[in-house]
C-alpha positions in Angstrom: 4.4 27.2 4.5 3.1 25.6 7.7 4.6 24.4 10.7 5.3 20.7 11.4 2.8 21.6 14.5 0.4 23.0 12.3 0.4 20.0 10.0 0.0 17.1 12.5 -3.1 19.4 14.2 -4.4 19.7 10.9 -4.0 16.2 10.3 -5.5 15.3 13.7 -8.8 17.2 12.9 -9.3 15.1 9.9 -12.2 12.1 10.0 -10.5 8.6 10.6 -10.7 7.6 6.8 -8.6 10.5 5.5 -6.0 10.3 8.3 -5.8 6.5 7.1 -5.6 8.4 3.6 -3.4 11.2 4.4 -0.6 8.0 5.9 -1.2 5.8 2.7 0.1 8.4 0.6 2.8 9.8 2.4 4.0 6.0 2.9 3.7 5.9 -0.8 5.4 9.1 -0.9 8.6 8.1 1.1 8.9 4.7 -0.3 9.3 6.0 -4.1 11.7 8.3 -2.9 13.7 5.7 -1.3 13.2 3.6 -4.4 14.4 6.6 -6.6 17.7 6.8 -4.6 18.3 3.3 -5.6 18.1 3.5 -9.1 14.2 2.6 -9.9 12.9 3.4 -12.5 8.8 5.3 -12.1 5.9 3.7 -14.4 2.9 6.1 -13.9 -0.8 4.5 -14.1 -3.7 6.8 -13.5 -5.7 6.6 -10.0 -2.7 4.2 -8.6 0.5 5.4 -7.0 3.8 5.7 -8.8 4.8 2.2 -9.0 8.6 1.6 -9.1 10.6 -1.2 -11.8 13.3 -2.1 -10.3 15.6 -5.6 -11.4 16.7 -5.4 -7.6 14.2 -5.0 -6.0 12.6 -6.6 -2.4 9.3 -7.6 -1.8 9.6 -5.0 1.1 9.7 -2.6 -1.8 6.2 -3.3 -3.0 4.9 -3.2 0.4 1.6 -1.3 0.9 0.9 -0.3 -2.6 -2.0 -2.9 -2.8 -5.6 -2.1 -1.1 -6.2 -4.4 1.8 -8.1 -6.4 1.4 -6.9 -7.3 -1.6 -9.6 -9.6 -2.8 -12.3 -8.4 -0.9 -11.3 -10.5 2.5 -8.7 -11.4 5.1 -5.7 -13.2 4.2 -6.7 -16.0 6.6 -10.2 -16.1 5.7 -9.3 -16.2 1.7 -6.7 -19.3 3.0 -9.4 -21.4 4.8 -11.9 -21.0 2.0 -9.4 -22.0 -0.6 -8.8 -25.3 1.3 -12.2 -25.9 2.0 -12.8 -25.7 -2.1 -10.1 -27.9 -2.5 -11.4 -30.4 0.5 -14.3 -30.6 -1.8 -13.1 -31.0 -5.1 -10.7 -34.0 -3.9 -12.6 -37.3 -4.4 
């Protein structure tokens, strides 16, 4: 087994995109634990993370599991073009 030094070199030799990788997983990795300690309950989909069910859960809890963007742009941007559809559709 490696070193924690070992690790976070290897991990600083990566490109960019896989360190981004490499933290999206671990995040994943540490949440579902955290989620498991509370009583969750895992429901596995192929290609996606472990998603936990939980009736007590937080929004927190759900945090990060979706790709940003989500629908293809900013949050802001996706605002400001829904209202300017609707500015348009209102006679």
């Amino acid at each position: 087994m490696k070193s924690y030094d070992e690790v976070v070199a290897a991990a600083r030799s990566l490109p960019k995109a896989d360190q981004a990788r490499l933290l999206r997983e671990l995040q994943v990795e540490l949440h579902n634990e955290s989620v498991s300690r509370r009583g969750g309950l895992t429901t596995d989909h192929p290609r996606t993370p472990e998603l936990q069910v939980n009736p007590r859960a937080s929004w927190l809890d759900y945090m990060g599991i979706a790709p940003y963007p989500l629908v293809g742009m900013d949050a802001q941007e996706w605002v400001t073009k829904l209202r300017e559809e609707s500015d348009r559709t209102i006679p």
